[in-house]
C-alpha positions in Angstrom: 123.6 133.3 103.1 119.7 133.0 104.7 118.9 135.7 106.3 117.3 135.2 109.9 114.0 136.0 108.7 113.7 134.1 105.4 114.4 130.9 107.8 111.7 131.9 110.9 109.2 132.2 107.6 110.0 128.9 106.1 110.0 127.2 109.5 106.2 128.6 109.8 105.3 127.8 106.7 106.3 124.0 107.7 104.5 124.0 111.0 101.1 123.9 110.0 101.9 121.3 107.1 103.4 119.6 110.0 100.6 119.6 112.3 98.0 118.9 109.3 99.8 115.5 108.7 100.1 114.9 112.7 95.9 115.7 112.9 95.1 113.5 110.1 97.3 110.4 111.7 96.0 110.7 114.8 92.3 110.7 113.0 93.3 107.4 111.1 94.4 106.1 114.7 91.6 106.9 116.7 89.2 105.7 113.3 90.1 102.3 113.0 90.4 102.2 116.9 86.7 103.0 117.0 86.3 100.5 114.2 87.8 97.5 116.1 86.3 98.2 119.9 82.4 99.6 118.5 82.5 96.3 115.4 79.5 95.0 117.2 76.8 98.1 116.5 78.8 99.7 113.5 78.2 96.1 111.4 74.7 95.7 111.8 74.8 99.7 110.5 76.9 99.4 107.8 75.0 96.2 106.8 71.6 97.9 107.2 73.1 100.6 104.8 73.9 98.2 102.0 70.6 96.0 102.1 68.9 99.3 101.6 70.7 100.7 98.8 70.4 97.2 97.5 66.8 97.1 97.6 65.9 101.0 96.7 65.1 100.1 92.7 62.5 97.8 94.2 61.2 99.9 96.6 61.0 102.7 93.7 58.9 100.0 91.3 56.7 99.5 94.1 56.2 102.8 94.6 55.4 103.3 91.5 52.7 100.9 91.8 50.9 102.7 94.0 52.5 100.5 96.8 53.5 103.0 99.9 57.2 103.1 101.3 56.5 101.0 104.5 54.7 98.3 102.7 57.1 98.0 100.5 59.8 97.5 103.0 58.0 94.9 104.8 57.4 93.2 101.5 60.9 93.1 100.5 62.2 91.9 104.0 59.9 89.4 104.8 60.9 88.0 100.9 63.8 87.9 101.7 63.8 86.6 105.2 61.4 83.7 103.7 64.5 83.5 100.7 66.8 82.8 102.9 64.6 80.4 105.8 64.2 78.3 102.5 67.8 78.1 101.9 68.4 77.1 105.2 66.0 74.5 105.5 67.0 72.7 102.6 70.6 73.2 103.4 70.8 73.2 107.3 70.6 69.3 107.1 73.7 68.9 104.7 75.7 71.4 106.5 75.6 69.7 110.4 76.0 66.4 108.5 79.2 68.1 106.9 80.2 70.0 110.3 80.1 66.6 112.2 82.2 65.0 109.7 85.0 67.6 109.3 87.9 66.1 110.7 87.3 62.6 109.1 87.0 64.3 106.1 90.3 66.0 106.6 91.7 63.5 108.2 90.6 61.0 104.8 91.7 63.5 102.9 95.4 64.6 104.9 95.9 59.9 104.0 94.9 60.5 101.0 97.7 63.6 100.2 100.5 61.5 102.5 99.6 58.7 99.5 100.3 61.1 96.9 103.2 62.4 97.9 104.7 59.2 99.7 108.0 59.7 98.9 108.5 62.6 101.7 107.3 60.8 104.5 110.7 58.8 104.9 112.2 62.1 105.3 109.8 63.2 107.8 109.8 60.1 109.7 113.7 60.0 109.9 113.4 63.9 111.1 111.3 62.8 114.0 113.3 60.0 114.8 116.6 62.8 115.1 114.6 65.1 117.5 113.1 62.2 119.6 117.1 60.9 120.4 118.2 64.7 120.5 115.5 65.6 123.3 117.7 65.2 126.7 115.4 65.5 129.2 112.8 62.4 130.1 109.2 62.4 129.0 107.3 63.7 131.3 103.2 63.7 132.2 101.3 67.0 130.6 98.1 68.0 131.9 96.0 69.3 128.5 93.3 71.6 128.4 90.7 70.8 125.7 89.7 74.2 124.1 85.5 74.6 123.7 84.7 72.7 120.9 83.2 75.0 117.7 79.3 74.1 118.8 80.2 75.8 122.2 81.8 78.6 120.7 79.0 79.4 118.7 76.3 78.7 121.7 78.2 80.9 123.5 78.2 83.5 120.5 74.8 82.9 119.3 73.0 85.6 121.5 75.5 88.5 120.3 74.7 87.3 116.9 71.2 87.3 117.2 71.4 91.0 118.9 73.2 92.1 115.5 71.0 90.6 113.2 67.7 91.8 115.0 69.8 95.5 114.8 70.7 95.2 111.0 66.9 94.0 110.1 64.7 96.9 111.8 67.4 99.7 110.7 67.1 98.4 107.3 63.9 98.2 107.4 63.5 102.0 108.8 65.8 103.0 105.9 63.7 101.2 103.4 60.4 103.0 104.6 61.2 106.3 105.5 61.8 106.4 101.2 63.2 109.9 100.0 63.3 111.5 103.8 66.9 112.0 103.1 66.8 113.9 100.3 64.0 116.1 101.9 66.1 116.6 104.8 69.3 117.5 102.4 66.7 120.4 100.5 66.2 121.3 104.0 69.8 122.4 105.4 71.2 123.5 101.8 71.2 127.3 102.2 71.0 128.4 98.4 69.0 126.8 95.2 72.2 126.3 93.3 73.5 124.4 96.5 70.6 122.2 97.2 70.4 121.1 92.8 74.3 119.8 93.5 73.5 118.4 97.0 70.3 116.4 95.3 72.1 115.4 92.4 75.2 114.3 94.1 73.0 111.9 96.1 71.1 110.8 93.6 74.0 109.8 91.4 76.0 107.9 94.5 72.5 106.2 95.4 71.8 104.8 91.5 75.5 103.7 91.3 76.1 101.9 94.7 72.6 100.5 94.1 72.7 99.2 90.3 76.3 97.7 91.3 75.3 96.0 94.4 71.8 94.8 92.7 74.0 93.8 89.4 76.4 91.8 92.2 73.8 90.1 93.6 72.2 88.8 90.7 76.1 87.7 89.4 76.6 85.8 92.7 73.7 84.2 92.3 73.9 82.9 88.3 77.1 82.1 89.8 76.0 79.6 92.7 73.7 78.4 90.3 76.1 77.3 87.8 78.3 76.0 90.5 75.8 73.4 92.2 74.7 72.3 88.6 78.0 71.6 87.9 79.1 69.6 91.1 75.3 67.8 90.7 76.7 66.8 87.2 80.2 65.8 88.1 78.7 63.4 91.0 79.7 65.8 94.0 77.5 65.3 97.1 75.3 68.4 98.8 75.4 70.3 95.1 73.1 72.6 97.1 75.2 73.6 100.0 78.2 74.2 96.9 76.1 76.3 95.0 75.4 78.8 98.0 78.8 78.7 99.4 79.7 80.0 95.6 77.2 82.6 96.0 78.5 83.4 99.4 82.2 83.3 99.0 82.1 85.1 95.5 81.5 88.0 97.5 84.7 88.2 99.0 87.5 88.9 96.5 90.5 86.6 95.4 90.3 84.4 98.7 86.9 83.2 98.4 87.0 81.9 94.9 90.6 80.1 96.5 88.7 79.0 99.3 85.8 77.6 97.1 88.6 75.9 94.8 90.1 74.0 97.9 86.8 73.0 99.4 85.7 71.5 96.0 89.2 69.5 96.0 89.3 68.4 99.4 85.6 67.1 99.2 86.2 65.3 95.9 89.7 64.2 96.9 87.3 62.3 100.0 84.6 61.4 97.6 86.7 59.8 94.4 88.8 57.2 94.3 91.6 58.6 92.1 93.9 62.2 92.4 92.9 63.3 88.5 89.0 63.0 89.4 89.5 64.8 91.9 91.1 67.7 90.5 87.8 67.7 87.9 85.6 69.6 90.3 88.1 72.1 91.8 89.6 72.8 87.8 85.4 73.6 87.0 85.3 75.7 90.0 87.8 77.9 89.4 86.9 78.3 85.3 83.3 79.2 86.8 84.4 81.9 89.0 87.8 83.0 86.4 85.1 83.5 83.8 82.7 85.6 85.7 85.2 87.9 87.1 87.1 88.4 83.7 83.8 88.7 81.5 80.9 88.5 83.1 81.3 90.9 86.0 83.5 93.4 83.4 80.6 93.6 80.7 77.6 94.1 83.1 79.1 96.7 85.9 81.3 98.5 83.4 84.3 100.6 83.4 83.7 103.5 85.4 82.9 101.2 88.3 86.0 99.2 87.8 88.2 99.4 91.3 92.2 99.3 91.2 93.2 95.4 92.5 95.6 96.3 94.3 93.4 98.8 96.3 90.6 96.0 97.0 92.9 93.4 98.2 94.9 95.9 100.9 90.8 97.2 101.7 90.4 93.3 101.6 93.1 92.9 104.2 92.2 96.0 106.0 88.2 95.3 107.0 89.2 91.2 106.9 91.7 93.0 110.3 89.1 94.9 111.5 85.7 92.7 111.0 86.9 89.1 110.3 84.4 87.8 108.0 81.7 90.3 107.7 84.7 92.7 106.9 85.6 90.4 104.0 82.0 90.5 102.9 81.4 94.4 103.2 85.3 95.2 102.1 84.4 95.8 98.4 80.8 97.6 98.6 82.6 99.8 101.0 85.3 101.1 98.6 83.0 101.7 95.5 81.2 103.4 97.8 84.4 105.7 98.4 84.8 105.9 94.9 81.4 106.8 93.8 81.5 109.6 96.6 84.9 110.7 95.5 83.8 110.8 91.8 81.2 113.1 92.4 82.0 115.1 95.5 84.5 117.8 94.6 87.7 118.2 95.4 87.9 114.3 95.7 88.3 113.6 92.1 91.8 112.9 92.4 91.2 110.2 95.1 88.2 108.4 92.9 91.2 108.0 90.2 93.7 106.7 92.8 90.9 104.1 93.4 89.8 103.2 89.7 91.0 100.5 87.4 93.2 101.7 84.5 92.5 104.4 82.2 93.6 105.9 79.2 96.2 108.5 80.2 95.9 111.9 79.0 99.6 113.0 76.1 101.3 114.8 78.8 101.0 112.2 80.6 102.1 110.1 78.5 105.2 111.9 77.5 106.1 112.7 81.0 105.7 108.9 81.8 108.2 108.1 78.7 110.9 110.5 79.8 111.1 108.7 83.2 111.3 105.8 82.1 113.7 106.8 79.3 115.9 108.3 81.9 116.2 104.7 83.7 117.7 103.3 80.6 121.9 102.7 80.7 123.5 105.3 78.6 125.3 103.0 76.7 122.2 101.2 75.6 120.7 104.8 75.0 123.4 105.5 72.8 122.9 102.2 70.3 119.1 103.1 70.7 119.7 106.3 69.3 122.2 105.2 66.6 119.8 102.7 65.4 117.2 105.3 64.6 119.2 107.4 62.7 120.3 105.0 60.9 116.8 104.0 60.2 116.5 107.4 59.4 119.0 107.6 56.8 118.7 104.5 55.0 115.5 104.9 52.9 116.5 108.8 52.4 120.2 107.5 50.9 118.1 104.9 48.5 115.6 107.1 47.4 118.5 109.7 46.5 120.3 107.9 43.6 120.7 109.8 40.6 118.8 108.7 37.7 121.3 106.5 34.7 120.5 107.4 31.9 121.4 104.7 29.4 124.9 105.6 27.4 124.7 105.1 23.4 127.3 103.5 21.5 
């Protein structure tokens, strides 16, 4: 039996293991409610903080071309603001054409499928016909309310919009100009030498990581949207242009954006061509485009310390997709290397970095403990002919080897 004593001590050595998980679930809680409600100002932040890890390789050239910190972020902004005015110029006229003619487009397109697959349609016909003579009460006279058509959602949005973008441009900026003020600030509070070496180098390492992936990213997305609106301009596709940027754009978002990009190609070349099979063309080239830069393209150039667990980036997916909608989809995977590259160099977080990494070679303890388990999960019976099999393997070449030498008899 327990003695009185031995029980009180395990029950306090429970409590605080109790009320560590109980703190840590109400900080999860009160995280993602900050998240959702404060989305408007933390987006533009978080968004400000990737454009200028992004950009700090350039802003290091520059400077070391004599070019000073401010100018340099001007230079780079205004590039890019020009960059992407361009874009939308030459793409702003294809895209209202292609907004005004959605739903005849999906319309064309929802005949089109009904033709394909014409045999259901009896079926659904007869359906309707069975819950038309089941109804029992008489029609009567609805009064609909007509939602706000998309254009006045987004004239009623654009202001809020406008707010975040001016935020996310002048922080970014700021960050982008102020240059290495954070690492002067970090020698600043560090109280020994040996602390303020770690601090700098810690920061340097998660800066060159976040910003060679992110850079490396970019320039993938965009070899990518290239290849993509050369190959819809080949196959005969109209706007190869606007395809080419929303491959750019929606390769940033993993697994649903290159299946968003497949079906868009389908559904505008299902409206475009005559038959089913060249229509399929462009969506089949759409898919190999983006399945061969994710499986060797992207692979080779980030490498394999970088590589993130998929399972991981699709629940972060769904997670920031919850919390932000679309910029969440877009910021989802910058945001978790950027937990792994703080995890794989902060200590004491090593453990989570691996959680967080692609597959690695396990370690022969591992290994072995890994076998046992599984060993254990195997019948007994099947065990048993398992084993028996190897001995017998076992035996066999030592019984052959093992006959005695003949010698030959003489008459």
């Amino acid at each position: 039996m327990t003695s009185p004593s031995s029980a009180s001590t395990d029950e306090t050595k429970r409590a605080p293991a109790m009320h560590s998980w109980a703190l840590v679930g109400i900080f999860w809680i009160m995280a993602l409610s900050t998240l959702t409600v404060a989305q408007g100002l933390i987006v533009p932040i978080v968004t400000a903080m990737m454009l200028a890890l992004i950009f700090s390789p350039v802003r290091r050239a520059l400077g070391r071309l004599g070019i000073p910190s401010g100018v340099s972020a001007a230079l780079i902004l205004l590039t890019l603001l020009g960059f992407i005015g361009t874009l939308g110029y030459f793409v702003s006229g294809a895209a209202s054409d292609r907004l005004a003619d959605a739903p005849h487009m999906i319309e064309d397109a929802g005949d089109k499928l009904k033709e394909l697959t014409g045999t259901v349609q009896p079926v659904m016909d007869a359906t309707e016909q069975i819950e038309h003579i089941a109804a029992k009460e008489p029609a009567k006279d609805t009064v609909t309310i007509r939602e706000p058509g998309f254009m006045a959602g987004f004239t009623d949005k654009m202001p809020i919009v406008t707010g975040q973008i001016i935020i996310c441009l002048t922080l970014a900026f700021f960050l982008i100009a102020s240059g290495d003020l954070f690492y002067e600030k970090l020698v600043q509070v560090m109280p020994t030498l040996k602390d303020k070496r770690r601090a700098l180098a810690i920061a340097r390492a998660i800066e060159n990581q976040l910003s060679v992936y992110l850079l490396t990213i970019t320039l993938i997305n965009m070899g990518l949207g290239v290849a993509i609106g050369l190959a819809m301009w080949a196959l005969g596709m109209p706007d190869p242009l606007l395809f080419g940027l929303a491959g750019f754009l929606l390769n940033y978002i993993p697994y649903i954006g290159a299946m968003a990009g497949v079906g868009i190609s389908f559904i505008v070349a299902l409206v475009t061509f005559d038959s089913a099979s060249a229509a399929l063309l462009p969506a089949f080239i759409y898919w190999g485009l983006t399945s061969f830069e994710g499986q060797f393209v992207t692979p080779v150039m980030v490498g394999r310390r970088l590589r993130l667990n998929a399972v991981v980036v699709f629940v972060s997916f769904a997670l920031w997709a919850w919390l932000w909608s679309f910029m969440g989809m877009l910021l989802s995977t910058p945001m978790l290397l950027t937990m792994k590259v703080v995890s794989d160099n902060v200590p004491g977080m090593a453990s989570f970095g691996k959680f967080l990494a692609d597959r690695d070679d396990l370690s022969r303890s591992d290994r072995r403990i890994l076998k046992f388990i599984f060993r254990r999960d195997v019948p007994l019976a099947k065990r048993k002919v398992t084993k028996e099999a190897e001995t017998a393997a076992k035996d066999k070449p030592a019984s052959s080897d093992s006959k005695p030498d003949a010698e030959p008899q003489t008459a």
